[in-house]
N, C-alpha and C positions, 0 to 999 in steps of 0.2 A: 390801516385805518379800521378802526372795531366800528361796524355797524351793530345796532342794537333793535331788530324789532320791532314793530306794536305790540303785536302777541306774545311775545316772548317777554317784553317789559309787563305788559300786565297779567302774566303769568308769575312773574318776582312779585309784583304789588302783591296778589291778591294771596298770593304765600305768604308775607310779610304782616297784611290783614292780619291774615288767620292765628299768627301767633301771636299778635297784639291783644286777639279777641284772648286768646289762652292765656295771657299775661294777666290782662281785667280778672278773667276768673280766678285765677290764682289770689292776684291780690283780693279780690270780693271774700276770698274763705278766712284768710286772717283778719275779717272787718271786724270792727265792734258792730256795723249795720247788716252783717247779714242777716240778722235776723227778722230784718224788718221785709225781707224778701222769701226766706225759708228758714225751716225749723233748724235750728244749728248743728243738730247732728246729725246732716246732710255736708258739712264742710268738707271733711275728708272725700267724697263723691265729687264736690264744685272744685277741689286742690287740686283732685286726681284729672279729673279729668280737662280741667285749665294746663296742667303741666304736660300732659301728654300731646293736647292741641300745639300748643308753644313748640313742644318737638318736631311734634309732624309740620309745624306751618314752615318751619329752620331747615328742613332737610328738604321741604318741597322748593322751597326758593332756591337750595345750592343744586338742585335736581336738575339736569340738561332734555330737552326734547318738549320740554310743558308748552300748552299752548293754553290764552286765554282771550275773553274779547272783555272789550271797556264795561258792559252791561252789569256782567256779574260782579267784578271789581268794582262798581261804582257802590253798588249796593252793600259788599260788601264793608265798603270804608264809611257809608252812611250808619252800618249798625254797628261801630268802632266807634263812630262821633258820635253816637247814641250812646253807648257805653261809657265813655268816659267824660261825658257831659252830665253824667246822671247825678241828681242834684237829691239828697235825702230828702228834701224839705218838701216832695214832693210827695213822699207816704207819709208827712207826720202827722197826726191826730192830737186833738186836745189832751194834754196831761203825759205824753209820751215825751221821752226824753234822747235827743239823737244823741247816739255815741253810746246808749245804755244796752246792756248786754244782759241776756240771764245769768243766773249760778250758775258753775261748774257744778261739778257732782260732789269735785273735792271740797268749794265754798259751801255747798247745801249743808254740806255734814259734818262741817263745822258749825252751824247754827244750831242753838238746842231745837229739841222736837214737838217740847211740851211749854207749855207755859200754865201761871196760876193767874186763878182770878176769883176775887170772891168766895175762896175756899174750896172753888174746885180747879181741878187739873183738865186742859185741855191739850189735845192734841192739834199741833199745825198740817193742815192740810187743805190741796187743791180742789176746788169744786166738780174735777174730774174723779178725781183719785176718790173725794167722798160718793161721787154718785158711782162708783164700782161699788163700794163696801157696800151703798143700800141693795145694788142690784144683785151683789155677792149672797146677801141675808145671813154671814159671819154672825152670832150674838153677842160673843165679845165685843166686837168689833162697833153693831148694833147700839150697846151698850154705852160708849164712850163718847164723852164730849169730846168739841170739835170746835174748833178757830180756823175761818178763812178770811181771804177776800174777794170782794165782789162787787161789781155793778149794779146800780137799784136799778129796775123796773118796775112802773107803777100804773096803772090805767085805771080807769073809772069800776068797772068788771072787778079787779082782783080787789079793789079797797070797799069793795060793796059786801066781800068775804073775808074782811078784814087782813089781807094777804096783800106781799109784794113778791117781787119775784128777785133772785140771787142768781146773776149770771154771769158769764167769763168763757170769752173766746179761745175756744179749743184748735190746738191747729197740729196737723201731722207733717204735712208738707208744706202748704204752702195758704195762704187765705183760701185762695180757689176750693181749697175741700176744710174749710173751717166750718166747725159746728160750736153752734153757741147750747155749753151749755147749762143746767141751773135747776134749784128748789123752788118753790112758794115757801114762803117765810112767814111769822104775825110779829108784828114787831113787841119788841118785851114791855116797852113801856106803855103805848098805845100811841106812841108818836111815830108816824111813818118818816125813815128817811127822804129826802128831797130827789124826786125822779132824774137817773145818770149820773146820781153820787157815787162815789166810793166807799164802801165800807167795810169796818173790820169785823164781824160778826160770830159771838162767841153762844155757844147752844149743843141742842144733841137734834140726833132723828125721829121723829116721830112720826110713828105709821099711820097709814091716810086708809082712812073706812072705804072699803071694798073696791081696795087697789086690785090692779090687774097684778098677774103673775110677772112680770115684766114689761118696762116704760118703754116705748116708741120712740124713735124719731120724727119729728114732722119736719113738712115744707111749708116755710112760711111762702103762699103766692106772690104776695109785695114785692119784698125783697129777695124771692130768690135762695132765702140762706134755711141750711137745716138746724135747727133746734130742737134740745133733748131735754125738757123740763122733766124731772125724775115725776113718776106716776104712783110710786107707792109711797112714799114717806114725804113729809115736809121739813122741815131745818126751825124747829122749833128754838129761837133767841133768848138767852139769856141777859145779855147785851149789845147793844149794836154802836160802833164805836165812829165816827168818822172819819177818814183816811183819805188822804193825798196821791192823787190817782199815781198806779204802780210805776216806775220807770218803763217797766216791759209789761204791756196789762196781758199781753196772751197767755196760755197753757201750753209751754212746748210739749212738758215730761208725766209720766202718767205713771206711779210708783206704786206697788201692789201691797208694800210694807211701809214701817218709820224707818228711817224718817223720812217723811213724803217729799214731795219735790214742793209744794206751799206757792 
């Protein structure tokens, strides 16, 4: 007759756990949502390190001698039903689209770089990627029109300076260290976009009278979040077009050349 245990069964459980947890992670890195949780060129990290768990949880439960009590197993099988109960609909945001994924590198570069409009050439590029080039002070670079997209911000304050603001959530890792960030704008026609719109906005740089050597980050106290409104230049509009909020509105990728990550 096989006796089996307490401790020795919830010594297999909570083995068993651990590679379930390492299965979740594995599959989380092939999601189209991971990136609704981290920047997606962290998958290889979340694959690496789900598959290695999964290993070790498999050899710990064929392992003889293990001992464990109900406490840590319970918990542990609690953040397993938390893991595989996890419901997207829970990060979704207006205008965000589950299942949407950013470009590859290889999709980006397949899209052209430049587009026309109104007889001139603009370059595509991210709100991050353009606030390098003003912070960079390149004059070529300087020099060239620019198409992005971005989120209106509007208050009483900036439309009293005939200004709105061009922003877009920057993110490296994770929201936790996201920074919002963005131009003042005049809008071209004297009509201000509608504040949390979307928009496509085509324009160049133009230098702000007796800019600092370099833009800041601040903390907003409200909220918590840092924000990097560029301090030497503004994103002077040639057009501003309206647009259908992005599938993925973040900024995973931060590109130092063309063609930009947009």
């Amino acid at each position: 007759m096989v006796v089996v245990r307490p401790n020795r069964l919830f010594a297999s459980l909570e083995a068993l756990i651990l590679a379930g947890l390492g299965l979740f992670m594995l599959t989380l890195s092939f999601s189209q949502d991971y990136w609704m949780l981290l920047n997606p060129k962290f998958r290889w990290l979340t694959g690496g390190a789900g598959g290695l768990l999964t290993l070790c949880g498999l050899v710990a439960a064929l392992a003889t001698g293990r001992r464990s009590g109900p406490l840590k197993t319970l918990v542990l099988a609690a953040l397993l039903v938390v893991c595989l109960a996890w419901d997207q609909g829970a990060f979704s945001q207006p205008g965000v689209s589950p299942g949407a994924a950013p470009f590859t590198r290889s999709q980006q570069e397949r899209i052209a770089s430049r587009v026309s409009r109104g007889g001139h050439e603009y370059v595509k590029i991210n709100l991050a990627e353009l606030f390098v080039v003003a912070e960079e002070g390149d004059q070529a670079k300087l020099d060239q029109r620019y198409v992005l997209r971005a989120q209106v911000v509007d208050t009483p304050n900036l439309k009293s300076q005939g200004r709105f603001a061009l922003v877009r959530l920057s993110v490296y890792c994770c929201l936790a260290d996201a920074v919002w960030v963005g131009f003042l704008a005049a809008p071209a026609d004297g009509v201000f976009p509608p504040m949390g719109s979307w928009v496509s906005v085509y324009g160049r740089l133009e230098p702000r009278p007796n800019a600092p050597q370099k833009s800041e980050a601040q903390l907003d106290s409200r909220t918590n979040r840092v924000s990097a409104i560029n301090q030497r230049y503004y994103f002077q509009a040639d057009k501003v077009v309206p647009l259908e909020p992005p599938a993925v509105p973040y900024m995973f990728e931060i590109r130092q050349q063309e063609p930009y990550a947009y």
